[in-house]
N, C-alpha and C positions, 0 to 999 in steps of 0.2 A: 504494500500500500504506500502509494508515494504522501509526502507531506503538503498540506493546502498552504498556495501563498507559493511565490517565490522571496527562495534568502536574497537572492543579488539586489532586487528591490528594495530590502529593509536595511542588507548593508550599505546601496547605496543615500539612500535618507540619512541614515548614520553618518554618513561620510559629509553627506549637503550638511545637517545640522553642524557636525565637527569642524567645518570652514565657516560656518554663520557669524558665530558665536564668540573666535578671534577679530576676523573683520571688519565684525560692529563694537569690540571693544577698541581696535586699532583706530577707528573713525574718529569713537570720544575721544582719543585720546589726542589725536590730530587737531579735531576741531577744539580741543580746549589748548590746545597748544598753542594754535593761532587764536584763538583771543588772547591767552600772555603776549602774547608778542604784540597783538594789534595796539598802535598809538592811542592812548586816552587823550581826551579832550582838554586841553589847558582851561586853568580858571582865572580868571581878570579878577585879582583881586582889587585893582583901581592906583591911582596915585596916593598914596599916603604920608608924604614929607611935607613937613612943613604945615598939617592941618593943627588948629589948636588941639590944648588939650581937652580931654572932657573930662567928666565928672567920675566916668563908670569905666573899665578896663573894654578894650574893643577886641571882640572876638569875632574873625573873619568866619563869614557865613558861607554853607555851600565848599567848603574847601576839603575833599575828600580825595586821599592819598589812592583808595584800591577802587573803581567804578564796580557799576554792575555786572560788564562786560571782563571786567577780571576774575570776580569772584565766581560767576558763569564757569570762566575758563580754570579756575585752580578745582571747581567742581567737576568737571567733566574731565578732567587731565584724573583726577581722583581717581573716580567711579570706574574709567579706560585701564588704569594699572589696578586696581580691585577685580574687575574682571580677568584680565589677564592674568594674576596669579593664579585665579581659583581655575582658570580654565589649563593653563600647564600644571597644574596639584593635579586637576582630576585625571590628564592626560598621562600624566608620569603612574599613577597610581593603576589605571589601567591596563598601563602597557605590561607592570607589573604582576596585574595578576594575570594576564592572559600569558606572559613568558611560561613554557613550559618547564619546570624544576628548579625554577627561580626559587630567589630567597624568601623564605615569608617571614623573616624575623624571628624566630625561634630556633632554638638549639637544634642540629642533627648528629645527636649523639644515637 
């Protein structure tokens, strides 16, 4: 009795999913790469010499070191190397157990 289904099918899905999976981590990882890199926008904080003093201490408005567009990008540089580890863990771990008479960590005494 033959078995229902073809295997070449399922291993090749296996194989589509196991290129997804880097690819779209590699992408985050690209696209948060260039938002580090992409130039933020300067802020005008204006002329300020020479104005009188005032009463109360002046604290420039609006003057933020990291944009959205940064913070974007140190997120998606993140979540891009998060996937990537787990997906070479689960890779290496695999190949593992499918080696035949490989090590499995226990004594062969």
């Amino acid at each position: 009795m033959e078995p229902r289904g073809n295997s070449d099918a399922g291993r090749a899905r296996k194989h589509r999913t196991g290129l997804v999976v880097p690819l779209a981590a590699l992408a985050m990882l690209l696209a948060g790469l260039i938002l580090l890199a992409w130039p933020a926008p300067r802020e005008d904080v204006g002329w300020f010499a020479y104005t009188p003093l005032p009463a109360r201490p002046v604290l420039p408005q609006g003057l933020v070191f990291m944009g959205a567009g940064a913070w974007a990008g140190v997120a998606l540089t993140g979540a891009g190397l998060l996937v990537l580890a787990f997906w070479t863990g689960y890779r290496a771990g695999r190949q593992a157990r499918e080696r035949p008479g490989g090590d499995r960590g226990g004594d062969s005494r």
